[in-house]
C-alpha positions as CSV (number, residue, x, y, z in Angstrom):
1,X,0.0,0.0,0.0
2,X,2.4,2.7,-0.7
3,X,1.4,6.4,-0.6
4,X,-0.6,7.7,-3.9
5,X,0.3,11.4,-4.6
6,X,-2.3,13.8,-5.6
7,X,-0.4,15.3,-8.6
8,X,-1.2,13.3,-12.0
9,X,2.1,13.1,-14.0
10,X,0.6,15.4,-16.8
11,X,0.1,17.8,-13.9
12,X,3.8,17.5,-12.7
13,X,4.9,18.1,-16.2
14,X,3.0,21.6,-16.6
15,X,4.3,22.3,-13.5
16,X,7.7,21.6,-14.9
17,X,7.3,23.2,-18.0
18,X,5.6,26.4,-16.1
19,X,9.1,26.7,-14.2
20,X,11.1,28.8,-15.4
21,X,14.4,27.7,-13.2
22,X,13.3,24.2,-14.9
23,X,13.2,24.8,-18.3
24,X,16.1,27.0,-18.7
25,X,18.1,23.9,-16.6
26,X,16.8,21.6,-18.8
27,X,17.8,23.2,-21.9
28,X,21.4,24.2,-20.4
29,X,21.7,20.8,-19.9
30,X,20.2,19.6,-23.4
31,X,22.9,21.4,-25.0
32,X,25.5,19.8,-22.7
33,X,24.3,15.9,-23.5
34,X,23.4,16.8,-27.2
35,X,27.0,18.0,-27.4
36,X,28.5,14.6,-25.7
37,X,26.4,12.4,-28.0
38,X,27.3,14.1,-31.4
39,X,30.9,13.7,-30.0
40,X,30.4,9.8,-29.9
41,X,29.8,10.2,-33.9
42,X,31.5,13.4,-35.1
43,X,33.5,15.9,-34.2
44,X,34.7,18.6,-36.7
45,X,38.3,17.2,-36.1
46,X,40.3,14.8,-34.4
47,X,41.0,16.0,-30.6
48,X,45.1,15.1,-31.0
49,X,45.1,16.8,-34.5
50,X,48.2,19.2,-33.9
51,X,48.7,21.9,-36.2
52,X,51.4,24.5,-34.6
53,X,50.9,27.0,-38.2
54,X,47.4,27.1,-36.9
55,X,48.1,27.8,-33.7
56,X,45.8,30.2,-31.9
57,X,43.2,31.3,-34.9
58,X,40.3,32.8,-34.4
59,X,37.0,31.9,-34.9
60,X,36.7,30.5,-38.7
61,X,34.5,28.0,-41.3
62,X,37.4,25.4,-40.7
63,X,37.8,26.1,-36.7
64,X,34.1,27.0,-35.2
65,X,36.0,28.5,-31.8
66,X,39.6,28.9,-33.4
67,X,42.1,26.5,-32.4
68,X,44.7,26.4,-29.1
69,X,48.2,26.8,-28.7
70,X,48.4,23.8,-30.5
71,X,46.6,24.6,-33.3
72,X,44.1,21.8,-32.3
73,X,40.7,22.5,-32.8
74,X,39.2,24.0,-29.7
75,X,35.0,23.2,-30.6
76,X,36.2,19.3,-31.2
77,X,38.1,19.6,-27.4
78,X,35.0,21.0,-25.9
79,X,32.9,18.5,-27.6
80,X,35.2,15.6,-26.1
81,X,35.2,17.3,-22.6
82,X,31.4,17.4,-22.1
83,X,31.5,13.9,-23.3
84,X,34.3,12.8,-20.6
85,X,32.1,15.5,-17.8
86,X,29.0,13.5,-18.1
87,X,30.7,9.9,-18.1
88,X,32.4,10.9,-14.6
89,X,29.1,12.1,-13.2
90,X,27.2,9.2,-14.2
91,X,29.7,7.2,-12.6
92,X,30.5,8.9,-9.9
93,X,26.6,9.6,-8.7
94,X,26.2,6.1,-9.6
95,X,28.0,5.1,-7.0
96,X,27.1,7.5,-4.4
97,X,23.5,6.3,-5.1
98,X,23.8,2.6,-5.0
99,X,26.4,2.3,-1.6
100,X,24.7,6.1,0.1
101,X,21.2,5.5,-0.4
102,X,21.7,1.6,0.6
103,X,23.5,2.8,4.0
104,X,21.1,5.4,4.6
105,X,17.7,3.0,4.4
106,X,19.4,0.3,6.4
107,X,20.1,2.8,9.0
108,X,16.8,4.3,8.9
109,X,15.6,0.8,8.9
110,X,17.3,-0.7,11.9
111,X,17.8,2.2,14.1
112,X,19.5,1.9,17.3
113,X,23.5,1.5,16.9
114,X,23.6,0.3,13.0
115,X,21.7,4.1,12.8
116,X,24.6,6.0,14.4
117,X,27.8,3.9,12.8
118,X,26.1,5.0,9.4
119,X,25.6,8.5,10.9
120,X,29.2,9.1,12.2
121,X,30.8,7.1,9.2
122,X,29.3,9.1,6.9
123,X,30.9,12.4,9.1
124,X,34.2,10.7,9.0
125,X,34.2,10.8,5.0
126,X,32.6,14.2,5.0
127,X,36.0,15.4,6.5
128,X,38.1,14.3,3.4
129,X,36.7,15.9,0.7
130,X,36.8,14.7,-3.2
131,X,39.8,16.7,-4.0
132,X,41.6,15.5,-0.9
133,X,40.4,11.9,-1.3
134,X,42.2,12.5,-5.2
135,X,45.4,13.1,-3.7
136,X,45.1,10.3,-1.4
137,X,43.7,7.8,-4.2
138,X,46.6,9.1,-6.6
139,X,49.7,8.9,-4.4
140,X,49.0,5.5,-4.5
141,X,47.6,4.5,-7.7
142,X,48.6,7.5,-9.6
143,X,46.4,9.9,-11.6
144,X,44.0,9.2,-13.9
145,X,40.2,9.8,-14.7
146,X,39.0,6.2,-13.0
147,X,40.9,7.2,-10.0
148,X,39.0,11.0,-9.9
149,X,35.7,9.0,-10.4
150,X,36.6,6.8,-7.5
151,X,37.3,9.7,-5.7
152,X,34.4,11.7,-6.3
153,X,32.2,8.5,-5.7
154,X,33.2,8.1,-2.7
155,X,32.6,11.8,-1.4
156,X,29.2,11.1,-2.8
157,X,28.0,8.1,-1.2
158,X,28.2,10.3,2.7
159,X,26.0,13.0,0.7
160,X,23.2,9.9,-0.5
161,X,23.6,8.2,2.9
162,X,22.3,11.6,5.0
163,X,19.5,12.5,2.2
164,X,18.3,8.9,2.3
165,X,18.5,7.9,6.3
166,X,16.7,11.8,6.4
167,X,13.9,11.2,3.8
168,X,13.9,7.7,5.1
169,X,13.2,7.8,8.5
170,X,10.2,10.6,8.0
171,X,9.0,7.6,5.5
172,X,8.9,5.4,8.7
173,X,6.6,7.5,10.5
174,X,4.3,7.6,8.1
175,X,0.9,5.2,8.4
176,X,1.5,3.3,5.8
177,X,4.5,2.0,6.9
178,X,3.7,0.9,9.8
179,X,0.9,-0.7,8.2
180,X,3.1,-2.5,6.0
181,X,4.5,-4.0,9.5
182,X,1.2,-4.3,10.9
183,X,0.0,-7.1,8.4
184,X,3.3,-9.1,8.7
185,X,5.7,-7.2,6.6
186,X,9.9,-7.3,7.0
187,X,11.3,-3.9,7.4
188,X,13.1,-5.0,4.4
189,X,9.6,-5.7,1.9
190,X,8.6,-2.3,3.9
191,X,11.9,0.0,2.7
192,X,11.7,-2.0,-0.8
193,X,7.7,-1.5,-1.7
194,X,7.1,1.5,0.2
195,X,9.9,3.5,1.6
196,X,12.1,3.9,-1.5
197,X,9.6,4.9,-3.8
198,X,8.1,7.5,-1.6
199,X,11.7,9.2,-1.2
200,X,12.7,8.5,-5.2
201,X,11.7,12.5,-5.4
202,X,14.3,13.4,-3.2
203,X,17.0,11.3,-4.0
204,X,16.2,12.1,-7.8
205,X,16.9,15.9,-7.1
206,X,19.8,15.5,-4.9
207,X,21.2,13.3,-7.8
208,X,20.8,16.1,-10.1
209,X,22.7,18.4,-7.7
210,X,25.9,16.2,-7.1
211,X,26.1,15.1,-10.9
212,X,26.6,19.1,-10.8
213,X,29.0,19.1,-8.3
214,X,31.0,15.7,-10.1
215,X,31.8,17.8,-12.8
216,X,33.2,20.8,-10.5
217,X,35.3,18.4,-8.9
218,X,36.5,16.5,-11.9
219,X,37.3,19.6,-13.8
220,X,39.1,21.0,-10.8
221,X,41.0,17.8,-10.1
222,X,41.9,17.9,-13.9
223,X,43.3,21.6,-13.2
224,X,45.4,20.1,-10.8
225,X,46.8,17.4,-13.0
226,X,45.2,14.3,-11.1
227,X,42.1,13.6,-13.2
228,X,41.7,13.2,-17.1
229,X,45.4,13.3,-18.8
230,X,46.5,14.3,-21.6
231,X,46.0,14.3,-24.6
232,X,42.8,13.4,-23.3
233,X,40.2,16.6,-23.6
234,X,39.1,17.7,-20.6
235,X,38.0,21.3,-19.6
236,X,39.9,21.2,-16.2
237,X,42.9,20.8,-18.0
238,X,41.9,23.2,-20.6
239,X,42.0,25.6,-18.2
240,X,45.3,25.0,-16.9
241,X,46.8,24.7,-20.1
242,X,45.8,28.0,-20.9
243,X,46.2,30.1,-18.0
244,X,50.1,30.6,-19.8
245,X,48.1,32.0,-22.4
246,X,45.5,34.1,-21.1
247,X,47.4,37.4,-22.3
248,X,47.8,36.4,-25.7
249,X,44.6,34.5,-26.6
250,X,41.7,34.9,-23.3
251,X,39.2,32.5,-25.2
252,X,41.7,29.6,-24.4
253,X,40.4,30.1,-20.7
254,X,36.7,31.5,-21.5
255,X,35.5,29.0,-23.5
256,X,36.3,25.9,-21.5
257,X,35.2,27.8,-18.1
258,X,32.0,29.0,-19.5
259,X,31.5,25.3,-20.7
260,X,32.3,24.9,-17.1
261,X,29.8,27.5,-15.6
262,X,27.1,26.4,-17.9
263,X,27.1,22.6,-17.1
264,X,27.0,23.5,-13.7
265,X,24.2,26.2,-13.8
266,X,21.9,24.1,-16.0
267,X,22.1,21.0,-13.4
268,X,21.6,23.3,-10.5
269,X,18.8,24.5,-12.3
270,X,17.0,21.8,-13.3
271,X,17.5,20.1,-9.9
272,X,16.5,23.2,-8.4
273,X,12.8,23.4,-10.0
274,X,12.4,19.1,-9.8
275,X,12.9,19.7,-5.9
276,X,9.8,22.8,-6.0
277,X,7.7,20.6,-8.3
278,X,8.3,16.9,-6.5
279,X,9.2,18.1,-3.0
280,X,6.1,16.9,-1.6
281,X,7.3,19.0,1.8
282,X,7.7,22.4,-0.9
283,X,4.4,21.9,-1.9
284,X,2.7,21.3,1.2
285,X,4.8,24.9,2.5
286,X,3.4,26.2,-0.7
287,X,0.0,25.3,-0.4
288,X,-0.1,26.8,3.4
C-alpha cells in the first residue's frame, strides 16, 4: 500500500514546463548531452590533431571556436570534454546512489546503533573531501580519470547516505508504513515497496545536484593534474593549459570555463525546480 500522490504526472509536467528555473536547466543541460552524443559520432576534427601553423586562430569555417596553442581544434576539445564530464558524473553519482542511499535506508531501517555507525561514518568521509580523497587515491595509484571517479564517488556516497537515512526515517513515521509491518511485513519488503519509492523524489533531485558538483570536482582535479590526462580533452585541463596563455589568446580560458559555468548552472537549475515541483514537503509549505 504505498502512498498515492495527488499530482497526476501530466500535472507535474506543466508544472515543470511552467518553471522557469526548470526549463532553462533543462535546456542548459540539453545542450551539454546533445553535445556529448554528437561527439560519440563526429566531431569537426580529431581532438590530438596538432597543427602549430594554426596555432591560436580565431573563430573561422574550418575552426568553429579557433584553435589552441596547438593549433588543435578547440570546438572538437570542448565537444570531447562534455563527453568525458558526463561519463564521470554518471559514474560517480552512480556510485554514491547505490552504496549512500543503501547505507542510509538500512540505517533508517534498523535504528539503534547500525543508525549512528552509518551517521558518524558518513561524518568521518565528510571530512576528506573529493579533491583531498584524489590526492590520497593518486599517491598510490597514480592519476587518472578512473581514480577522480573513484574519488568523487566516494565523497558522494556520505551525501546519499544523509538525504536517504533523512527522507527515510520521515518515511517510517508515516501510516502506511507501519501498516506494512502491521500485516506481517519485513522492514526490508517495507523499505523496498514503500519507503524507496516515496523518497525516489528526493534522491532524484539530490542526484541532479551532485552530478553538478561531479563535474566541479573532476574539472578541478583535472586543473590540478590528477584527473583526465593528456592528450585526453578535458576542460579542467583546458583551463590550466591556458592560463600561460591568457594574455595572448583569453578565449583559451573563456571557452572551457563557460563550458564549465554552464554545465553546472543548467544541473543546479534543473535540480533546483524538480525539488519545487516533486518536494512533496515544498508543496505542502506552498500550499499553506
Amino acid at each position: 500500500m504505498s502512498v498515492m500522490v495527488n499530482s497526476t504526472q501530466p500535472g507535474r509536467l506543466s508544472g515543470l514546463l511552467r518553471h522557469p528555473n526548470f526549463v532553462i536547466g533543462a535546456v542548459l543541460t540539453g545542450l551539454l548531452v546533445l553535445a556529448a552524443l554528437v561527439s560519440l559520432v563526429w566531431t569537426p576534427h580529431a581532438f590530438d590533431a596538432v597543427a602549430i601553423t594554426q596555432r591560436m586562430q580565431g573563430p573561422s569555417a574550418a575552426h568553429w571556436l579557433g584553435t589552441d596553442h596547438f593549433g588543435r581544434d578547440i570546438a572538437t576539445r570542448l565537444m570531447i570534454g562534455a563527453r568525458n564530464s558526463i561519463m564521470v558524473g554518471v559514474v560517480a553519482v552512480t556510485i554514491g546512489l547505490v552504496a549512500g542511499v543503501g547505507l542510509g535506508l538500512v540505517a533508517a531501517a534498523r535504528g539503534g546503533w547500525v543508525d549512528d555507525l552509518v551517521a558518524r561514518g558518513a561524518d568521518v568521509v565528510f571530512a576528506f573531501p573529493a579533491i583531498v580523497s584524489a590526492i590520497l587515491i593518486t599517491a598510490i595509484y597514480g592519476p587518472g580519470a578512473v581514480n577522480a571517479i573513484i574519488a568523487i564517488g566516494i565523497f558522494n556516497v556520505p551525501v546519499f547516505a544523509r538525504v536517504a537515512r533523512g527522507a527515510a526515517r520521515q518515511a517510517w513515521g508515516q501510516e502506511y508504513a507501519r501498516a506494512g509491518l502491521a500485516i506481517g511485513k519485513s522492514h526490508a519488503a517495507v523499505t523496498r515497496d514503500h519507503i524507496l519509492p516515496n523518497i525516489a523524489p528526493v534522491l532524484i533531485v539530490q542526484a541532479t545536484i551532485q552530478f553538478a558538483v561531479a563535474i566541479l570536482a573532476e574539472a578541478a582535479l583535472a586543473y590540478l593534474g590528477l584527473g583526465t590526462q593528456p592528450p585526453a580533452p578535458s576542460w579542467g585541463r583546458m583551463l590550466f593549459d591556458a592560463q600561460t596563455f591568457m594574455a595572448l589568446d583569453p578565449k583559451l580560458a573563456i571557452l572551457p570555463g563557460l563550458a564549465i559555468a554552464f554545465a553546472v548552472l543548467g544541473l543546479n537549475l534543473l535540480g533546483d525546480g524538480l525539488r519545487d515541483v516533486l518536494d512533496p514537503r515544498l508543496r505542502t509549505e506552498r500550499v499553506g
